[in-house]
N, C-alpha and C positions, 0 to 999 in steps of 0.2 A: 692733254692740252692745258688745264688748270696748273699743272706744276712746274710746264714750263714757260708760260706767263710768269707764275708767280718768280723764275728764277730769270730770265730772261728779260721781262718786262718790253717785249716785241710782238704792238697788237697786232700790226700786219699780219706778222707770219700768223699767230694766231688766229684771227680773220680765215687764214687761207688753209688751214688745217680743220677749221671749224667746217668752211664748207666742202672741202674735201671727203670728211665724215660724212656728211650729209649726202654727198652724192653717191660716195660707197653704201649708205645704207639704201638711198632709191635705185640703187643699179641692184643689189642684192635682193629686195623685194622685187623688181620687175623679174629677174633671174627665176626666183625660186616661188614667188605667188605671184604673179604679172596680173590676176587677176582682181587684187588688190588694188592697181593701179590704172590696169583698162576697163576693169566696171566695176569704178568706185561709186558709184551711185548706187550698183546691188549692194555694194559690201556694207556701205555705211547703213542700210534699208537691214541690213541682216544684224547690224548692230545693234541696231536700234530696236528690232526687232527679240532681241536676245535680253536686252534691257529693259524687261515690264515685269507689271509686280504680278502679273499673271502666270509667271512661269515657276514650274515646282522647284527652280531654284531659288525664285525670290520669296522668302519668309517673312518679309517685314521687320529684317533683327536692325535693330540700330548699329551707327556707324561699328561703336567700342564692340558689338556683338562679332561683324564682321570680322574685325582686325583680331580679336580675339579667337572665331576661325583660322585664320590664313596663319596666325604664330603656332596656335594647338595643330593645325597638320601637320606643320616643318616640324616639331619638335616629336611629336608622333614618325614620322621617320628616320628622325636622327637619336633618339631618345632624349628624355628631358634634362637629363646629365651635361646635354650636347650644350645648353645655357653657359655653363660655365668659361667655356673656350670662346663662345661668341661674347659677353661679356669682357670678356680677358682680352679680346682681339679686337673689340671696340675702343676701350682704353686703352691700350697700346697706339692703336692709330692717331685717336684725336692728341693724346699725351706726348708725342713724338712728332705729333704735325706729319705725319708720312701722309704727305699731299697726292703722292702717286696712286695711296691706295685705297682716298676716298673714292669713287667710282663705287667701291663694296658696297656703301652706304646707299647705292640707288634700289637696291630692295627695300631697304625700308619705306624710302620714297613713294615707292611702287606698291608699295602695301597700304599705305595714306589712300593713293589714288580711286584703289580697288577698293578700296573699305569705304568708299561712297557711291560708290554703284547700288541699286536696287539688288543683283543677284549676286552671286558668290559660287561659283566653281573652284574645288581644289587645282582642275587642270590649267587654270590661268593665273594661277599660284607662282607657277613653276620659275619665271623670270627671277621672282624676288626671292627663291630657296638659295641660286647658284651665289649669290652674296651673302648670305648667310652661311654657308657651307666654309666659302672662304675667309671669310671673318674668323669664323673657327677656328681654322687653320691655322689665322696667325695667332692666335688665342694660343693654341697650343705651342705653337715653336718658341712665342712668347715666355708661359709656364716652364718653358722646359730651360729657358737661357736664365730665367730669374733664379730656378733652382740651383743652375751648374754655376752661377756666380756665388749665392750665399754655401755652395758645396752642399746642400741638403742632398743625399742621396736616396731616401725614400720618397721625397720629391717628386725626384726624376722619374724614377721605376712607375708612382701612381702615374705620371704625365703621359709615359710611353704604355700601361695598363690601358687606359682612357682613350690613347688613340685605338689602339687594337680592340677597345670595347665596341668605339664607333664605326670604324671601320666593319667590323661583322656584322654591327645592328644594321648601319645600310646598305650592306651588301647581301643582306639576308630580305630585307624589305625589297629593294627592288627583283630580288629574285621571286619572290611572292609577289608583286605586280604583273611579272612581265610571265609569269605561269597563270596567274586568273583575266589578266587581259588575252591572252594566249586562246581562249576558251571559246567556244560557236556561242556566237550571240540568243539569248534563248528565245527571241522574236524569231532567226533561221533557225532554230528548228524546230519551232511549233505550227511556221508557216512548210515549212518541210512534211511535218506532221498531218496535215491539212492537207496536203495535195496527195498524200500519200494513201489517206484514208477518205478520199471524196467527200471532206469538209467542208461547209459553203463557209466561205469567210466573211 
C-alpha cells in the first residue's frame, strides 16, 4: 500500500486497500480465533492478566534488557553469523529505497513494542523472527550480486557457504524444537504417576 501511494499518488484507492486489509485481517481473526472477537472482554482480562510483574516471566529487566532478549534468541537460532545478512539486507533496502520491502522492518517495530511490556516470552517473539529471517535473505542475494559484479569469486563461494551454514543451523534447530516439544508434558505424567500409585495430590 505504501509503494504504491508513493508511486501512484491515489489516496482514494489507498483509503480503500487500507480498509480492505483491515477487514481481511477481522474476517481472518473471526475465522481462526473468533474468540478473540466474541469474548473480547475474556481475552483482554487474559492479557492483562498475563502482564504483571508477578508472573515468572516478568523479571523486572529493563526495556534494553528485553530487546536485548528477543535479538539474543533470533540470533540463537539462526546463528550469530546470521547478523551479517540482516545487516547487509537492511542497507540494501533503505540504500535502494526498495519501498516494497520495507513491511521487513515491522519486526523491529514489534520488538520496540514487546520490549516494553512487563514480561517477555520467546514464543511472542515469533512475529518479529519472520522479518528478520527475510532481511537476511535479501542480505544474502544482495552479497552474492555485489560479488558477481566486482567478479570476486571467493566472495561468492563464502556467500553460497553461509547460506548452507544457515540453512542447516535452522533446520537443525527447529528440528530440536519440534522433538523436545514433541515430549508428555512432565506435569502428565507425574499426575499419571499419582493416579497410578494412589497418590493424594
Amino acid at each position: 500500500i505504501v509503494e504504491f501511494w508513493f508511486k501512484e499518488k491515489k489516496t482514494k484507492k489507498c483509503l480503500i486497500y487500507i480498509a480492505s486489509g483491515l477487514l481481511m485481517v477481522f474476517l481472518t481473526i473471526l475465522i481462526f480465533a473468533p474468540a478473540l472477537i466474541l469474548n473480547w472482554k475474556g481475552a483482554l482480562k487474559g492479557l492483562l492478566h498475563e502482564a504483571t510483574v508477578i508472573h515468572i516471566g516478568g523479571d523486572g529487566g529493563s526495556f534494553f534488557q528485553k530487546m536485548y532478549f528477543y535479538i539474543r534468541q533470533f540470533f540463537i537460532q539462526t546463528g550469530w553469523l546470521f547478523i551479517i545478512p540482516v545487516l547487509w539486507g537492511a542497507y540494501e533496502i533503505i540504500k535502494k529505497k526498495r519501498i516494497e520491502l520495507f513491511p521487513l522492518f515491522f519486526g523491529f517495530i514489534y520488538c520496540v513494542f514487546m520490549s516494553c511490556l512487563q514480561l517477555h516470552w520467546e514464543r511472542w517473539a515469533l512475529p518479529m523472527y519472520t522479518g528478520g529471517i527475510l532481511t537476511g535473505a535479501v542480505g544474502l542475494a544482495a552479497m552474492f550480486r555485489f560479488f558477481r559484479q566486482h567478479q570476486h569469486i571467493s566472495g561468492r563461494l563464502i556467500t553460497v557457504i553461509l547460506s548452507c551454514i544457515f540453512s542447516v543451523t535452522m533446520l537443525s534447530q527447529s528440528i530440536a524444537y519440534l522433538m523436545n516439544y514433541s515430549m508428555p508434558d512432565t506435569r502428565v505424567v507425574s499426575n499419571k504417576y499419582c493416579e497410578n500409585n494412589r497418590i493424594d495430590k
